[in-house]
C-alpha positions in Angstrom: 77.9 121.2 127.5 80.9 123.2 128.0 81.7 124.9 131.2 83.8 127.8 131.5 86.4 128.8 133.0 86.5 132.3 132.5 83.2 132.8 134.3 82.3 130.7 137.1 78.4 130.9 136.5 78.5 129.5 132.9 77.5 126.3 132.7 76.5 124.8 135.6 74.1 122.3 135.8 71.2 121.8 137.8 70.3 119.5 140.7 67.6 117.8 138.5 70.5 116.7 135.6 69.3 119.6 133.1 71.5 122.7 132.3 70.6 125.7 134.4 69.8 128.7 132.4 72.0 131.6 132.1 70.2 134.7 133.6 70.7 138.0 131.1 69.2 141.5 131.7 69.4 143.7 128.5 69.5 147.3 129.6 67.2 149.7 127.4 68.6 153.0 127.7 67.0 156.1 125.7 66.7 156.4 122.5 67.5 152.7 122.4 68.4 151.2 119.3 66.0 148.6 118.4 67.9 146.4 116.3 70.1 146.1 118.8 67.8 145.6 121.2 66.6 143.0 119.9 69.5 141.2 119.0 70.3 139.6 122.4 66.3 138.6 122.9 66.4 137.2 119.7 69.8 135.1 119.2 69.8 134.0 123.4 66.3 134.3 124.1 64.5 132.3 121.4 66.7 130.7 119.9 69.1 128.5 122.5 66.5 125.7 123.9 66.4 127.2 127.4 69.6 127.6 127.7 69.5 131.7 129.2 66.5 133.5 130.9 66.6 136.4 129.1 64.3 139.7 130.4 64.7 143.6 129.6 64.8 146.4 132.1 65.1 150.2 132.2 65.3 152.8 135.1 62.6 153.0 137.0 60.2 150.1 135.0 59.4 152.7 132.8 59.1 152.5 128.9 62.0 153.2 127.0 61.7 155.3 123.8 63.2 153.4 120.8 64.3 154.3 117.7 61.9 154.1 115.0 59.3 156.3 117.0 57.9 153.6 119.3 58.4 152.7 123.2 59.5 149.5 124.5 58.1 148.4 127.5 60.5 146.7 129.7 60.0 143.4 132.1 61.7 144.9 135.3 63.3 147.8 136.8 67.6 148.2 137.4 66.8 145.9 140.7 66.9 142.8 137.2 70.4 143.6 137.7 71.2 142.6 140.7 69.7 139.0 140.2 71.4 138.2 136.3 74.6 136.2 134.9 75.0 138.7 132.5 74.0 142.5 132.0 73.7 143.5 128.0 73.3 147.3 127.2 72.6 147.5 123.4 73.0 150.8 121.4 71.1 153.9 122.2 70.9 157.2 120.4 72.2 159.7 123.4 75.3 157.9 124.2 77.2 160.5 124.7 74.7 162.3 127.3 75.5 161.2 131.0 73.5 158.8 132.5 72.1 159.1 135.7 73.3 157.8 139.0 71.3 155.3 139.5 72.0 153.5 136.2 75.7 154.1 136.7 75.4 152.2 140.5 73.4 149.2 139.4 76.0 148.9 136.1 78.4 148.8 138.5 77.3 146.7 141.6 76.4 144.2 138.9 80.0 143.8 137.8 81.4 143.9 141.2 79.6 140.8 142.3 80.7 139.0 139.1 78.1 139.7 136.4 79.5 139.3 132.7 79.3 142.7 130.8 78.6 143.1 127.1 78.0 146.0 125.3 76.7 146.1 122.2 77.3 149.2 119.4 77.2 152.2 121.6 76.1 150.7 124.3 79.7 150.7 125.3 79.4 154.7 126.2 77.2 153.5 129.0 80.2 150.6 130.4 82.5 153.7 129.9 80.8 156.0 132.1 80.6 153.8 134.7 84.0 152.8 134.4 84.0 148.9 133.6 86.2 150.0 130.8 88.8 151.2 132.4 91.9 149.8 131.6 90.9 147.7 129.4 90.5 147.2 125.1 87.0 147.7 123.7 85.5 148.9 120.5 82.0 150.3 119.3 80.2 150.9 116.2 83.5 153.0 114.1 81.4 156.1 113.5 81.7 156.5 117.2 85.2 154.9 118.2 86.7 158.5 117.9 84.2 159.8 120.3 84.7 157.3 122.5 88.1 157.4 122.5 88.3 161.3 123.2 85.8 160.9 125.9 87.6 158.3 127.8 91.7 158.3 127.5 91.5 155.1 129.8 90.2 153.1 127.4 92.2 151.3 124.3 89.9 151.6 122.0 90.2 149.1 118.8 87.9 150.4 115.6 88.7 147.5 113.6 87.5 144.3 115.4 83.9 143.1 115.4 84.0 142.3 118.9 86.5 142.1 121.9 86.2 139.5 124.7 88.3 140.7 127.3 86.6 137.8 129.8 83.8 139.4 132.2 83.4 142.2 129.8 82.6 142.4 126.3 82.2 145.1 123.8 80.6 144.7 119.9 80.9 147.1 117.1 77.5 148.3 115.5 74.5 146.3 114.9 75.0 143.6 112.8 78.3 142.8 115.3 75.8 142.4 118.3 74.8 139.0 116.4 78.4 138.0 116.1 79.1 138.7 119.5 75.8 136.9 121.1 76.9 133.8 118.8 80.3 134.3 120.6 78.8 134.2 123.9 76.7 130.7 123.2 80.2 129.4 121.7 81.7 130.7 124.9 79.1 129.1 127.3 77.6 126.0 125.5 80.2 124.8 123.1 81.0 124.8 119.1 78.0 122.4 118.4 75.2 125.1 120.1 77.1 128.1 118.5 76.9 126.3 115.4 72.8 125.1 116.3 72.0 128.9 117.1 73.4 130.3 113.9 71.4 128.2 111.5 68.1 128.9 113.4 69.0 132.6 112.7 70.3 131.9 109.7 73.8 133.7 110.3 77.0 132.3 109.8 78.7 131.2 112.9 81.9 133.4 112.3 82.2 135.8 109.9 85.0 136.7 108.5 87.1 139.9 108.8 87.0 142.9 111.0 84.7 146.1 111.4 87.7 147.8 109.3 86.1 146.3 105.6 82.7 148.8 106.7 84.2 151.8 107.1 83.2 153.7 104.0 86.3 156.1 102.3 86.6 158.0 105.7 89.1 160.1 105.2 89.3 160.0 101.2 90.2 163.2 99.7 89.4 164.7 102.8 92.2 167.4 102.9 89.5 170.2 102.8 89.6 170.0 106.9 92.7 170.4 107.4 94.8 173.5 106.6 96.1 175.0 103.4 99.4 173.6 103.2 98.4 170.0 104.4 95.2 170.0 102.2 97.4 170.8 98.9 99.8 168.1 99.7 97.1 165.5 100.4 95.4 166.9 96.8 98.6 166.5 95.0 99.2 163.0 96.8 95.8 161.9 95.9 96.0 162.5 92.3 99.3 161.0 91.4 98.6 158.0 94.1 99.0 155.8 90.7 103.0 156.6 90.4 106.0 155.6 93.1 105.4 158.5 95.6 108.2 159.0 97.9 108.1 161.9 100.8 110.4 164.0 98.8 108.0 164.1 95.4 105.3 165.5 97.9 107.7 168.0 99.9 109.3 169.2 95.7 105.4 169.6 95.0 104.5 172.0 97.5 107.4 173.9 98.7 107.7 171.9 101.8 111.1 170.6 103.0 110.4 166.9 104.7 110.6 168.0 107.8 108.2 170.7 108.1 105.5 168.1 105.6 106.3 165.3 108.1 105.4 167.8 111.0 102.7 169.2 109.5 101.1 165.8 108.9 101.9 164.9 112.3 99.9 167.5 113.5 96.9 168.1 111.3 96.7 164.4 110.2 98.0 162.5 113.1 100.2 160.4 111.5 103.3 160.9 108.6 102.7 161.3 105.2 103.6 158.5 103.5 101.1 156.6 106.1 98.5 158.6 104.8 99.3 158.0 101.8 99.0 154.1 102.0 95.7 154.4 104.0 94.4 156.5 100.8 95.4 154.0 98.4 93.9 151.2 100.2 90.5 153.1 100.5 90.5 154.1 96.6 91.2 150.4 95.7 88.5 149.5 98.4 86.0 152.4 95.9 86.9 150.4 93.2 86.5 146.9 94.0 83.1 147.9 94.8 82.2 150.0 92.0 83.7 148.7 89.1 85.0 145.2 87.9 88.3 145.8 86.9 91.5 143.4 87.8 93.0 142.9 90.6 96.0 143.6 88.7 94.9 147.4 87.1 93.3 148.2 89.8 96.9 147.9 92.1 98.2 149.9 89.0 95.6 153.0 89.7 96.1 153.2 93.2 99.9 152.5 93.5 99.6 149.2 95.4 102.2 147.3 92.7 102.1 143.7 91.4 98.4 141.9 92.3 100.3 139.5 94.7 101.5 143.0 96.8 98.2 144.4 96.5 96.5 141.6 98.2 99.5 141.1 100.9 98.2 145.4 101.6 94.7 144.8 100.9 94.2 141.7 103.7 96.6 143.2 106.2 94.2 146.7 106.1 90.7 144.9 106.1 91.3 141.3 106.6 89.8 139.8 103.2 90.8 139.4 100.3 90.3 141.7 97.6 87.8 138.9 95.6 85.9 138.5 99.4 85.5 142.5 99.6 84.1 142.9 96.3 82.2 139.9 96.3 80.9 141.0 100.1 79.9 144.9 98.6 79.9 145.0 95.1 76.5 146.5 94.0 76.8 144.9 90.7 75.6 148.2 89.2 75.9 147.7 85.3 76.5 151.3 85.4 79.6 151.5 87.4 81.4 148.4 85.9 83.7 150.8 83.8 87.0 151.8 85.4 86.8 155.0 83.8 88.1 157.3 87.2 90.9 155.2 88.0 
């Protein structure tokens, strides 16, 4: 057993020679998420020998509608909170609806007396409003990082990692994350060996490689219908010869934009420069490929403008983390039908 350091309550052992359970609450707030929910009872709960206590609450002992049309009915009220290690609010549907007062005291007189705080998916919206963000990096599920960065300027958020430990308080990106990050936490409190026991009772790899970045489906792919004229019909024109050596100056020639006023423009509208955008784009319409079709590494650098293979997956890791072979073998449908690389 490992102690540590980073929280003094981790791994302490009992008077009687045995490990003494880590206490967790998880926090069902409406309309909780029930995969996330469950995550936490599931990975700490039933599947770490004893090692945590884990029990539910919600306001007021009350049940808790859930997605999927069902209620969950918790073990305790927010008093749970005031008696556990660590406090786990998973994902729930009205994050962005403030919560009440009572919910926002007992979040934070739980981390005032030392109490580890995870969030998992949105469930960081509820550490945000209480302020145990503040200051500090954290991420969510990267539909809702946007939100949660407009919502609360304090925080730095980071869309592309799975999870952030930033010591008492942690933060996971959607679903599937809350089982990296509960694996984390075993690692964290009971060594390698346990984090590596847990994962193959839930059959899960024990890390998984890359970052939240590889899930985030062609956001803003020939998106240049939201932003204004002028933008849009450089972003079009950008787009469709993405496949040649694109300099600023092609796109400003194209549509009767001097540099400065394109690079302003993009600034403005797009929130970065053009030729960033640009390199975003490409990566995304090489990510579209790699899991639609089964051309080369090699043509499909050609079609998006990425260069020699070897500089296409230097660009490719850098943006997602894998390698372009791991992304396609990680989300290629294997579609007969879309093996062709007639678009590109």
């Amino acid at each position: 057993m490992q102690k540590n350091s980073a929280n003094s309550i981790q791994g302490v052992t009992a008077q009687s020679g045995g490990p003494k359970p880590i206490k967790v609450a998880v926090l069902a707030l409406p309309e909780v998420l029930a995969l996330d929910f469950g995550i936490p009872i599931q990975v700490l709960g039933r599947n770490t020998s004893g090692l945590y206590e884990v029990a539910t609450c919600a306001e007021d002992s009350q049940p808790v509608p859930a997605t999927g049309g069902y209620s969950i009915v918790p073990d305790r009220g927010l008093d749970l909170l005031a008696e556990v290690d660590t406090v786990i609010v998973p994902g729930f549907t009205h994050s962005r609806d403030p919560l009440s007062p009572d919910v926002l005291e007992a979040l934070v007189a739980a981390q005032q007396r030392g109490a580890r705080m995870v969030s998992i998916c949105t469930g960081a919206f509820a550490l945000a409003q209480a302020g145990i963000l503040n200051g500090l990096t954290a991420t969510t599920h990267w539909e809702s990082t946007g939100d949660l960065a407009r919502l609360f300027p304090q925080i730095t958020v980071d869309e592309n990692v799975l999870f952030v430990d930033n010591g008492q308080v942690l933060t996971s990106a959607g679903v599937a994350a809350g089982i990296d990050l509960c694996l984390h936490l075993v690692r964290k409190d009971w060594g390698a060996a346990q984090g590596n026991l847990t994962a193959r009772s839930i059959v899960s790899a024990p890390r998984r490689e890359g970052t939240q970045s590889q899930f985030i489906k062609n956001r803003s792919l020939f998106g240049a219908a939201e932003h204004p004229t002028d933008v849009a019909a450089a972003m079009e024109w950008a787009i469709k010869h993405m496949h040649q050596s694109i300099t600023i100056a092609d796109i400003s020639a194209a549509t009767s934009l001097s540099e400065r006023t394109l690079a302003r423009r993009f600034e403005t509208h797009a929130g970065t420069t053009p030729m960033k955008w640009l390199a975003s784009q490409r990566v995304e319409r090489a990510k579209e490929l790699l899991e639609t079709t089964t051309a080369s590494v090699e043509r499909i650098a050609a079609c998006t403008g990425l260069g020699s293979g070897a500089n296409f997956r230097t660009i490719f890791k850098r943006s997602t983390s894998l390698t372009p072979s791991q992304y396609r073998h990680a989300f290629n449908s294997g579609d007969e039908s879309t093996t062709q690389l007639e678009t590109a």
